[in-house]
N, CA and C atoms as an extended XYZ file, in Angstrom:
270
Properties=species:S:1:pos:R:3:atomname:S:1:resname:S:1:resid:I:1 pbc="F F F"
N        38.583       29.786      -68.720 N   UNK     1
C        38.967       28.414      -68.482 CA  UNK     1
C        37.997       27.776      -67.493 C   UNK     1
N        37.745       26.632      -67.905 N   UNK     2
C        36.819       25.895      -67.050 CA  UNK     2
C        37.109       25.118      -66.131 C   UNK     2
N        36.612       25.244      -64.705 N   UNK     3
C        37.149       24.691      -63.731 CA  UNK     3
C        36.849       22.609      -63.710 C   UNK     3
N        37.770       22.314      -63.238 N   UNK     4
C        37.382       20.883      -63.141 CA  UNK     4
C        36.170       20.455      -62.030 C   UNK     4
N        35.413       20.055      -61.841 N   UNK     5
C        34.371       19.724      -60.528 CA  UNK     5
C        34.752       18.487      -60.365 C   UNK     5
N        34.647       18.644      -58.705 N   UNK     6
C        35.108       16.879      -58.583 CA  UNK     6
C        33.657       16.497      -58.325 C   UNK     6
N        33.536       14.961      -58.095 N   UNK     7
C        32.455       14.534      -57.705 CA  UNK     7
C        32.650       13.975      -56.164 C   UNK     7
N        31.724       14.544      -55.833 N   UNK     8
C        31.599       14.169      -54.331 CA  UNK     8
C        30.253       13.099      -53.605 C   UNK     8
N        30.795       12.044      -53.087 N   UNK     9
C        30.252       11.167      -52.090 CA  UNK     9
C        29.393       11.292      -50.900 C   UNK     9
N        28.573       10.788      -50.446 N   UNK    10
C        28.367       10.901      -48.808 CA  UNK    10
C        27.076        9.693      -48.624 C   UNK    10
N        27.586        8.824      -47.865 N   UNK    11
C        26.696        7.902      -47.678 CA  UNK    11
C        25.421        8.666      -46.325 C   UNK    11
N        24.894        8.008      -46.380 N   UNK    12
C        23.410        9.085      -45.349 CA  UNK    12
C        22.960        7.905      -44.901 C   UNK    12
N        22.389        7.725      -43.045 N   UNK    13
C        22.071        6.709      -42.820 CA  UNK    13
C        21.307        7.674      -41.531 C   UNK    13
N        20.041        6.548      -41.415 N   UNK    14
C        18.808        7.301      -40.787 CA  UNK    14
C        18.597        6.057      -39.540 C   UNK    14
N        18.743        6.473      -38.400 N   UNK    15
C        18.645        5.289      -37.165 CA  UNK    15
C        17.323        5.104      -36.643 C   UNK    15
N        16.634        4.162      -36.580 N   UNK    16
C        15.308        4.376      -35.505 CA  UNK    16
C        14.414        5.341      -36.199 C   UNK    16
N        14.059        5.506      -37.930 N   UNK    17
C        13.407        6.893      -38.493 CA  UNK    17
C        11.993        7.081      -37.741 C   UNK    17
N        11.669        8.330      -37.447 N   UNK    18
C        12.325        9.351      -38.389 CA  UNK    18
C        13.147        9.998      -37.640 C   UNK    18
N        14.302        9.565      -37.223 N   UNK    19
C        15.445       10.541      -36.713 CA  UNK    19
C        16.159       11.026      -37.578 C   UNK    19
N        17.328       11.858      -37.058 N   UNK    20
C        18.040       13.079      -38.001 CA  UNK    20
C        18.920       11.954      -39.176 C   UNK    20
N        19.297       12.547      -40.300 N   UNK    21
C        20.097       11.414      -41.244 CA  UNK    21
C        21.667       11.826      -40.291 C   UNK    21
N        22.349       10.757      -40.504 N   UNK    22
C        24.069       11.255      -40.392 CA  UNK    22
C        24.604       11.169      -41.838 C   UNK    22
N        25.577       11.987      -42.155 N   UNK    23
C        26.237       11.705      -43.669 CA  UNK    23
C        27.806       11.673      -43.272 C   UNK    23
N        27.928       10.475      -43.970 N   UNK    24
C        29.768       10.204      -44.143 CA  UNK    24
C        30.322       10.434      -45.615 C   UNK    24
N        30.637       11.202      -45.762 N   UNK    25
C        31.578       11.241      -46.985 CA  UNK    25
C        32.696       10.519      -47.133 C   UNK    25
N        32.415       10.061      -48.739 N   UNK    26
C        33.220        9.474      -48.933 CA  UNK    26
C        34.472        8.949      -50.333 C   UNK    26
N        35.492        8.414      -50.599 N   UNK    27
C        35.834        9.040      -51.820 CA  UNK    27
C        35.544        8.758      -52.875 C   UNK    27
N        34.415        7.415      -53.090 N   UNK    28
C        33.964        6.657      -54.091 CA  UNK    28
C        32.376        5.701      -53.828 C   UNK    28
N        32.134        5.275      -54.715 N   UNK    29
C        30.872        4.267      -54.565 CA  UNK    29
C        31.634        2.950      -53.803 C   UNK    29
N        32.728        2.891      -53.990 N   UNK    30
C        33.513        1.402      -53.263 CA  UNK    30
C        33.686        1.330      -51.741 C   UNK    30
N        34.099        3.022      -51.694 N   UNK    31
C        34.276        3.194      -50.583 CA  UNK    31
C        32.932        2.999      -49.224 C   UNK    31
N        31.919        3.883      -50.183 N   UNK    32
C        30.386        3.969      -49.789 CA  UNK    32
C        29.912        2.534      -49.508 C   UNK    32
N        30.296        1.709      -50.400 N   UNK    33
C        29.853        0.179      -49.596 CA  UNK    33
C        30.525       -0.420      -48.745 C   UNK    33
N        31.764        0.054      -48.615 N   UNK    34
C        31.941       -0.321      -46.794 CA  UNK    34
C        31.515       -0.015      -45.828 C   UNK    34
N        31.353        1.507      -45.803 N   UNK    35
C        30.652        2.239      -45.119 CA  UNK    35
C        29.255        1.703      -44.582 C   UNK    35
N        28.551        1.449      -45.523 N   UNK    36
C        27.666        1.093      -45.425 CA  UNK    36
C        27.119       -0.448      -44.955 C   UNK    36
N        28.486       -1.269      -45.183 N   UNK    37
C        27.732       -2.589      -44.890 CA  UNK    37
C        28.532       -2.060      -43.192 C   UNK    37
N        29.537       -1.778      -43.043 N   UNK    38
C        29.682       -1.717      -41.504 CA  UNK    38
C        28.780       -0.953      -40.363 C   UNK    38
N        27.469       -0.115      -41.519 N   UNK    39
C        26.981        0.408      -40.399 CA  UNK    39
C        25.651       -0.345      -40.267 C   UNK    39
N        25.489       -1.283      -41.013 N   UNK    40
C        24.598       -2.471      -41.364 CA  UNK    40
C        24.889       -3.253      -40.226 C   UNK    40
N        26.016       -3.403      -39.625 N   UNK    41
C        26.673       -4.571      -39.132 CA  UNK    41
C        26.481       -3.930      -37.433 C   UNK    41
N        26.215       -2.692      -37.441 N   UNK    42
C        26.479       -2.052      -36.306 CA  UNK    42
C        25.069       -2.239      -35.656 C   UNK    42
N        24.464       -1.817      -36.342 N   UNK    43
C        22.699       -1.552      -36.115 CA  UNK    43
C        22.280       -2.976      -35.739 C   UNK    43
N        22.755       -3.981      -36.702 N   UNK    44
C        22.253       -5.278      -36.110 CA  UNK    44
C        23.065       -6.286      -35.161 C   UNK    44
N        24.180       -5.681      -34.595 N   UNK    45
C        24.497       -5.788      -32.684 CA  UNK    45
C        23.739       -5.190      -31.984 C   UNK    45
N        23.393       -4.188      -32.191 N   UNK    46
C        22.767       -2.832      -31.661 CA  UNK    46
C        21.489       -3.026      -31.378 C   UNK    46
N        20.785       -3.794      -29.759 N   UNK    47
C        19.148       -4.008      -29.838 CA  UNK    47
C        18.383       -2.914      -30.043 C   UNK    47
N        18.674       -1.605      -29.289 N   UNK    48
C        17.775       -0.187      -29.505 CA  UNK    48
C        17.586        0.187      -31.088 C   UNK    48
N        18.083       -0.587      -32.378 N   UNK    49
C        18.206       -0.245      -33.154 CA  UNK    49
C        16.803       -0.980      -33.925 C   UNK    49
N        15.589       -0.414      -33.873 N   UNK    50
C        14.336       -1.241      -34.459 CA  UNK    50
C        14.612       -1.272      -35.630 C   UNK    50
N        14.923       -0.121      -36.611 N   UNK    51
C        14.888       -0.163      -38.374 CA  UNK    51
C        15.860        0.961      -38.458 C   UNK    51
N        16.525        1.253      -39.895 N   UNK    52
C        17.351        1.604      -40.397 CA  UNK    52
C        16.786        2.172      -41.613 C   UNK    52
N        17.761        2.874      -42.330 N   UNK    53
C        17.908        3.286      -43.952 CA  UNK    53
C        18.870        3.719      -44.149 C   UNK    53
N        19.619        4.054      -45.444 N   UNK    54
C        20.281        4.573      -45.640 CA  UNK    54
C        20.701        4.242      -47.155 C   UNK    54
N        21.707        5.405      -47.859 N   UNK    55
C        21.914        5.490      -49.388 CA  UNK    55
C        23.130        5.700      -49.757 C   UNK    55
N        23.323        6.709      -50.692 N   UNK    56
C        24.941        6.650      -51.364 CA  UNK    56
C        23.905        7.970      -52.345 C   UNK    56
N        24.609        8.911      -51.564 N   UNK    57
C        24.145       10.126      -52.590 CA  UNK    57
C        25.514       11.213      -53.132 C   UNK    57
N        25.347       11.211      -54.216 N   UNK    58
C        26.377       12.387      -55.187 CA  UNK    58
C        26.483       13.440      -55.671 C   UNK    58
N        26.778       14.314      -55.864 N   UNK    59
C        27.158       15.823      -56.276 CA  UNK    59
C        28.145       16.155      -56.497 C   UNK    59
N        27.692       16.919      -57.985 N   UNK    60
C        28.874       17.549      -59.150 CA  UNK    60
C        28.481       18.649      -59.231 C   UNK    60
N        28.333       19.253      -58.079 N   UNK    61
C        27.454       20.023      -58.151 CA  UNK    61
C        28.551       21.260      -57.816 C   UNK    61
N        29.228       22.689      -58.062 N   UNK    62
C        30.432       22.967      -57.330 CA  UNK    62
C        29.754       24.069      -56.220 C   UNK    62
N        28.845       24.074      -55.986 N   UNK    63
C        27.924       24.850      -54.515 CA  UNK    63
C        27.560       23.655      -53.841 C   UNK    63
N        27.399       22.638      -53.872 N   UNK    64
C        26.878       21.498      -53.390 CA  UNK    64
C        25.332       21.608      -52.867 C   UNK    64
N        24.713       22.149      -53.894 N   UNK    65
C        23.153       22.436      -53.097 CA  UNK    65
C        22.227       20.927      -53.932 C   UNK    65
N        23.036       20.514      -55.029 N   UNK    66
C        22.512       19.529      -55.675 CA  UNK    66
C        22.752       18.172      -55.409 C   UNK    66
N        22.542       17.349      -54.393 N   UNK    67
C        22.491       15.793      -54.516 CA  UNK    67
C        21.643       14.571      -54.943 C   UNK    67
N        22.196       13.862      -55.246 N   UNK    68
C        21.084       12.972      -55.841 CA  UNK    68
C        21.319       11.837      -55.548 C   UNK    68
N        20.312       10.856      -55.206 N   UNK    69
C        20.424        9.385      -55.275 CA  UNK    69
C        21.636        8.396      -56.192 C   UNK    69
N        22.678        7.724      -56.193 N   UNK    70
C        23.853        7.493      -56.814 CA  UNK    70
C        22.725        5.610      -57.247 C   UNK    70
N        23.606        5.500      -58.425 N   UNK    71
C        22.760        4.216      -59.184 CA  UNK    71
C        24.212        3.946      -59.947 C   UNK    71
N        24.083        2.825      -60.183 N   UNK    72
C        25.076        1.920      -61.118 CA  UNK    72
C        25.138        2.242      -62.469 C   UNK    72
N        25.881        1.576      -62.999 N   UNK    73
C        25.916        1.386      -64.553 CA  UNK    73
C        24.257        0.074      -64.995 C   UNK    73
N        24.096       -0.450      -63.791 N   UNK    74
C        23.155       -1.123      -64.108 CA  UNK    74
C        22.202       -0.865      -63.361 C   UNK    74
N        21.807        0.454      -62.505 N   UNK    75
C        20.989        1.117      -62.206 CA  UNK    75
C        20.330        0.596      -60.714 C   UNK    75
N        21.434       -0.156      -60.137 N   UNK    76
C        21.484       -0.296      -58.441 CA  UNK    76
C        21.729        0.501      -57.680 C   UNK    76
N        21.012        0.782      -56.514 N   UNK    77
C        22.001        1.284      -55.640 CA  UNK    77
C        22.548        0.913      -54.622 C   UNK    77
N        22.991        1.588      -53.330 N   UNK    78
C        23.880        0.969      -52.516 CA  UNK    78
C        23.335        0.215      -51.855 C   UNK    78
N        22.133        0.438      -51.473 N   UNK    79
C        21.307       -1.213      -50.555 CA  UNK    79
C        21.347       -2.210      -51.701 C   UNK    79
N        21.323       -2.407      -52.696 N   UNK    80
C        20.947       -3.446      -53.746 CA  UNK    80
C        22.480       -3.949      -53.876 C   UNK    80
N        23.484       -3.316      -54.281 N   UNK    81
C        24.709       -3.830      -54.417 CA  UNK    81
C        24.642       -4.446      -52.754 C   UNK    81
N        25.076       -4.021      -51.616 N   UNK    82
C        25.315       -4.775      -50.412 CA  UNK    82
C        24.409       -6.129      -50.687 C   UNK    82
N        23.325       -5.885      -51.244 N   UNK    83
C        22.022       -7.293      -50.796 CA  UNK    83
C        23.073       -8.353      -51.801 C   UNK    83
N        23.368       -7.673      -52.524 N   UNK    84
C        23.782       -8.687      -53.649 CA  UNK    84
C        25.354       -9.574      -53.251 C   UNK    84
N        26.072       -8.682      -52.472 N   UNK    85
C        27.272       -8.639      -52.181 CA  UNK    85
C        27.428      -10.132      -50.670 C   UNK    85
N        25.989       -9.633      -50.126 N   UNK    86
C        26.009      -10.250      -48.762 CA  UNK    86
C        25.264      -12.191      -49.490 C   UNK    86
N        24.645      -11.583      -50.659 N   UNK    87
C        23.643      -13.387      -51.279 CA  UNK    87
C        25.116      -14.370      -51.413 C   UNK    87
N        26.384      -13.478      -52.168 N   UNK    88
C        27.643      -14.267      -52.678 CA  UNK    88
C        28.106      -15.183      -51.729 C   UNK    88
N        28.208      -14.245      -50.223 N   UNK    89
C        28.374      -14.919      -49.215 CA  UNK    89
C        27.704      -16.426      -48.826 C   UNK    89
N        26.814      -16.382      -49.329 N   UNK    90
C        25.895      -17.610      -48.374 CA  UNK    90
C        26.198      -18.961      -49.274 C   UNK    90
């Protein structure tokens, strides 16, 4: 019998690079863009904060040695959805 694999989340965000990444897991791509615009939001209160990065990476992997860059149905990812999310705003 074959086991079910879940898919697993973790947004990764890199402060001031090249410093260490941090990863937040999380339970979805929906979730991952909160995550992410709040740490968007943090960095730019934040003067020590010169530049940033950060992604939305996934694994179905059931050792978790495999992650990969996470993309849309229309082949965005999580900086591109936020950019897009933050244009609605204006």
């Amino acid at each position: 019998m074959k086991m079910k694999i879940e898919i697993e989340y973790k947004v990764w965000w890199i402060k001031n690079p090249p410093s260490i990444a941090i990863y937040y897991p999380v339970k979805n791509p929906e979730e991952g863009l909160e995550v992410y615009a709040r740490l968007v939001k943090e960095d730019l209160e934040n003067p020590d904060i010169k530049s940033n990065v950060g992604g939305l990476i996934v694994s179905d992997n059931e050792n978790r040695l495999n992650w990969t860059e996470w993309y849309d149905e229309n082949g965005l990812d999580i900086s591109q959805l936020y950019d897009e999310q933050e244009s609605k705003k204006e």
